[in-house]
N, C-alpha and C positions, 0 to 999 in steps of 0.2 A: 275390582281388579281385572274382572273378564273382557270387562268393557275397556279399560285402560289400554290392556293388550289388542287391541282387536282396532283401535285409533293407531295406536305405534306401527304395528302391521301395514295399514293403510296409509300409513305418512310416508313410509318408506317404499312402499309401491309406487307412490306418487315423485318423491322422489327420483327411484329409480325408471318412471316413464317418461318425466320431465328431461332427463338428461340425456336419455337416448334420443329424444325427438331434437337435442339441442343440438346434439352431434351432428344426426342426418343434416340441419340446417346449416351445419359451420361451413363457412368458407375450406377451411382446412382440410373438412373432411370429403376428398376427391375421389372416393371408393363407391358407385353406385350400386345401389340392394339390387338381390337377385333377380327383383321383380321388374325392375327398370330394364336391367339387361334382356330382360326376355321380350320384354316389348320393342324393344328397339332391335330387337333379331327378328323378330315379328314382323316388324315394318320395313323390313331390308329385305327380307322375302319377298314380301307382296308387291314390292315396287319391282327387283326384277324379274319376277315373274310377268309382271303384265305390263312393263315399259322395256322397251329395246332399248339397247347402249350403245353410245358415240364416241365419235370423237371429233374434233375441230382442227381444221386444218387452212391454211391460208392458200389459196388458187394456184394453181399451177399459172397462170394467164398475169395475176401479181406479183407472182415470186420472178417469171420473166421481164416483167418492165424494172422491176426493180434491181436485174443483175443476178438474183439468186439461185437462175437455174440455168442449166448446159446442156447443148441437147450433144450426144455423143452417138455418135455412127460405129457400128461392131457388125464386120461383114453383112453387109446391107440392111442391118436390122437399126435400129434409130431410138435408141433410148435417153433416160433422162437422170442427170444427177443434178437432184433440189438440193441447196446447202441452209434447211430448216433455221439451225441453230446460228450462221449468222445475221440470218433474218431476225431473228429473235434479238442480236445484239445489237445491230445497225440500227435496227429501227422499231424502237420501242412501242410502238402503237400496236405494232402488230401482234405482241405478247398482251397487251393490257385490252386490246379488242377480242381476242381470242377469249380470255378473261373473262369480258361481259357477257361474249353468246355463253356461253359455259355455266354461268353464274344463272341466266334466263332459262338454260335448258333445266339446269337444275334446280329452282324453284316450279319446272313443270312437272317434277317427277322423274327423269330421264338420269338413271346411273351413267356417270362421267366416267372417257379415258383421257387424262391428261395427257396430250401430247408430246409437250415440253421436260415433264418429268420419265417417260420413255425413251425419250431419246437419248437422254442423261447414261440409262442403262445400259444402251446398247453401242455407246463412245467407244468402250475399248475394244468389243468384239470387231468393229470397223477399224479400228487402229491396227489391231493383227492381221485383218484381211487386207489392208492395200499394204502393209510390207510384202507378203506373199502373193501380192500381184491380183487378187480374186474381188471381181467388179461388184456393188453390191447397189444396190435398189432401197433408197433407206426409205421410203413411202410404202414400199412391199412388204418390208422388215416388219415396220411399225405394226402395220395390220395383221399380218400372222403372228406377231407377238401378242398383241392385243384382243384379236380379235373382237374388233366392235361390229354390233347390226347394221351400222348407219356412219357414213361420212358425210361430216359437215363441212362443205368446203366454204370459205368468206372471202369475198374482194370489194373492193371499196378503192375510191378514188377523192380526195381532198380537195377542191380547189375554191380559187382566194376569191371572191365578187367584187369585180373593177370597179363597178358601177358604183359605191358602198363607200361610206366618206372614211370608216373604220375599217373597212378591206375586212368585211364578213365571208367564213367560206360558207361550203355548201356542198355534203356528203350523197355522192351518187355510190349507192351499196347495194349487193346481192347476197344472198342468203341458202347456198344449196344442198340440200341429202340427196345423197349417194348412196345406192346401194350396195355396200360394201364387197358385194361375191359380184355382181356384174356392172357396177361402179355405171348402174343406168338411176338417170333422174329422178327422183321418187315425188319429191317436193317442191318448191321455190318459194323467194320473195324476194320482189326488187324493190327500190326507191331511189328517186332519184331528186335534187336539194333539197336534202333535209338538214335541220338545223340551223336555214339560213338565220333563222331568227333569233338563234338561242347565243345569250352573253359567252356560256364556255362552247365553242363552237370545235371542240378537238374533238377527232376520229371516235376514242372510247364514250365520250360523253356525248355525242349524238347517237352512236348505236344504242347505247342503255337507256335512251330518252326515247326512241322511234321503233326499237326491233321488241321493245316489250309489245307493243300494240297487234303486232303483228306474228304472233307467236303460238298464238290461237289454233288460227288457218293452218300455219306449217304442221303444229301437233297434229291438229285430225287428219291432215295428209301423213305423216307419216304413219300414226295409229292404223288407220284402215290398211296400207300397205304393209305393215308389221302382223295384220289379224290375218290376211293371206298367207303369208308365208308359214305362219306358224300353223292353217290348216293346210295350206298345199302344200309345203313343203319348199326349202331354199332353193334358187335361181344358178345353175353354175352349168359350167364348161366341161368336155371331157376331150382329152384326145390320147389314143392311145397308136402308138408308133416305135419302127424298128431300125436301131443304128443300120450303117450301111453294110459294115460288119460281120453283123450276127451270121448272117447266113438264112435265115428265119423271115417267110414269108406268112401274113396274116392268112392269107388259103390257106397254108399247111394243115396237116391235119392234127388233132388233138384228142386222142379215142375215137371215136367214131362221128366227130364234130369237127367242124375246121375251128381253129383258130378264133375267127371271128363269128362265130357262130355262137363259141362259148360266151365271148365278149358280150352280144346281143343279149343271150340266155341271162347272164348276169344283171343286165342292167334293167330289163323285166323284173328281174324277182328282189334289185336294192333301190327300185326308186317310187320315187311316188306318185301311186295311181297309175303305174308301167308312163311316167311324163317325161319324156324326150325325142331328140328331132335326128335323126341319122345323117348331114349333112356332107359326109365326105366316105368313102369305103374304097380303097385299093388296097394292091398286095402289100406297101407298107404301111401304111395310116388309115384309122379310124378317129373321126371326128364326131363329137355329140353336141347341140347345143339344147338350150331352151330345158337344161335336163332337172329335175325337183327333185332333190334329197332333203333327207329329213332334218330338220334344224337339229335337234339333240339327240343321241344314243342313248342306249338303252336306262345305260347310268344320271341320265338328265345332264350328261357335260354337250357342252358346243360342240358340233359337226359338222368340217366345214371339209369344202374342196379334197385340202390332202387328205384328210380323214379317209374320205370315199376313195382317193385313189388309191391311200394305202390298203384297204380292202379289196381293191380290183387286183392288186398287186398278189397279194397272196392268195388270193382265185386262181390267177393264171400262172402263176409258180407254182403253185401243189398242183393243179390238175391238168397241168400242162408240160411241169416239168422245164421249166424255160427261166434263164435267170432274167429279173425280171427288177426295173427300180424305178419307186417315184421319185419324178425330177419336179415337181410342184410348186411352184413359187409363190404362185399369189392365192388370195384368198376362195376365189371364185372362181379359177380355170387351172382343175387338175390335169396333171398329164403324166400318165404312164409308158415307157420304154422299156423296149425288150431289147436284152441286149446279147442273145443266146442262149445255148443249150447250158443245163446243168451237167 
């Protein structure tokens, strides 16, 4: 009888571990074990920890042959409105090449910022801004929304082989990062007719067939330039300047410091390894370049540009007493304005 019990016992253990293995196996069952999840949280860390993030962008240089970009004059200054999104609809290659570098970064390890699906987000804040007249930088947008380590800009050129009884073409393409805060070269790769040989001879299917080869190269260049920054510290701009307004000269005095004395004093004791270049110093403007701030705070979030100048901002508002505001735009060249007394 002992033995009877102690078989039924066992049958139904078996039972009941048969079914549960059946479950984890079922199609149906779309709920992954705790252990799964932790591994793949596991693996999400250690990729961005030790690979920089991008993003993909099509050439300032293609967007102009193609129509999609205006260059616009605002008291002598000469900026640029890219119209991304109907690049993306005109001319389909440009979404489905973007696509493929994306697709090869990220088989190298490299966390993606989708371009296309950002700019989705920020359609209606630009809707409200040009009724209200206010000019807006949507490449500036993108990246301070974003903030990626690294811009991938792509251009590429199609054309048809006369000589070629089948009128084969033949893809002459570059492949560049950017460095996102001083939007200086980091990496390269060019080519030029590729594809001629290949039956699908379109834009996305020669770059998936020739930029995988070459993807190598660009990783270690970026990596090495990604190992710097992360021990020296990020590459950015500073200028800090006074409305005409204010009344408020950078000599003026600040306790027993001028103005820009304090400024100096600051930027000794926020950057790294005291690394930047004093390039400009009058009674209204101070200019910094070449300056290394720290890639992350203290909390380990991204610190970028405005980051630092919102900090310089309230340096020189509390111990100067001066209303004080960042005007900051882009990712890599903070700028701070004084624009009077409190």
């Amino acid at each position: 009888m002992k033995r009877l019990i102690q078989i039924k016992i066992f049958l139904i253990s078996l039972v009941v571990i048969t079914s549960c293995a059946s479950e984890d196996k079922s199609p149906s069952n779309l709920m992954p074990s705790d252990s799964k999840v932790a591994s793949k949280k596991q693996s999400s860390n250690a990729i961005s920890q030790s690979m920089p993030s991008i993003m993909v962008f099509p050439s300032d240089a293609m967007l102009l042959r193609m129509g999609f970009l205006e260059e616009v004059e605002n008291q002598g200054m000469t900026s640029y409105q890219r119209n991304y999104q109907q690049a993306f609809i005109k001319d389909p290659d440009i979404k489905f090449t973007i696509a493929v570098i994306q697709e090869q970064f990220a088989k190298a390890g490299f966390p993606l910022e989708d371009m296309e699906q950002q700019l989705k987000k920020i359609t209606n804040d630009n809707a409200l801004d040009e009724m209200t007249g206010i000019a807006r930088d949507i490449r500036a947008e993108l990246l301070n929304t974003v903030r990626p380590d690294y811009i991938i800009e792509v251009d590429y050129d199609l054309q048809a082989d006369p000589k070629s009884r089948n009128l084969n073409k033949s893809l002459t393409y570059s492949v560049r990062c950017l460095d996102a805060y001083t939007t200086k070269a980091v990496a390269s790769v060019s080519q030029a007719n590729a594809g001629k040989d290949m039956k699908e001879n379109d834009v996305p299917s020669i770059i998936k067939a020739d930029f995988a080869d070459n993807l190598s190269d660009l990783k270690m260049q970026i990596t090495d330039h990604y190992a710097d920054l992360l021990a020296n510290g990020v590459e950015i701009t500073l200028r800090v300047a006074t409305t005409n307004d204010s009344g408020i000269e950078l000599d003026d005095d600040c306790g027993s410091d001028e103005i820009s004395e304090k400024v100096n004093t600051w930027m000794k004791e926020n950057t790294v390894n005291q690394s930047f270049k004093m390039s400009k110093n009058t009674g209204t403007e101070m200019y910094f370049t070449n300056v290394r701030i720290y890639s992350q705070d203290e909390n380990g979030n991204k610190y970028t540009a405005y980051d630092f100048a919102s900090d310089l901002r309230k340096a020189i508002r509390n111990g100067c007493s001066l209303n004080v505001k960042n005007r900051t735009q882009s990712l890599g060249d903070a700028f701070v304005v004084i624009e009077g007394k409190r």
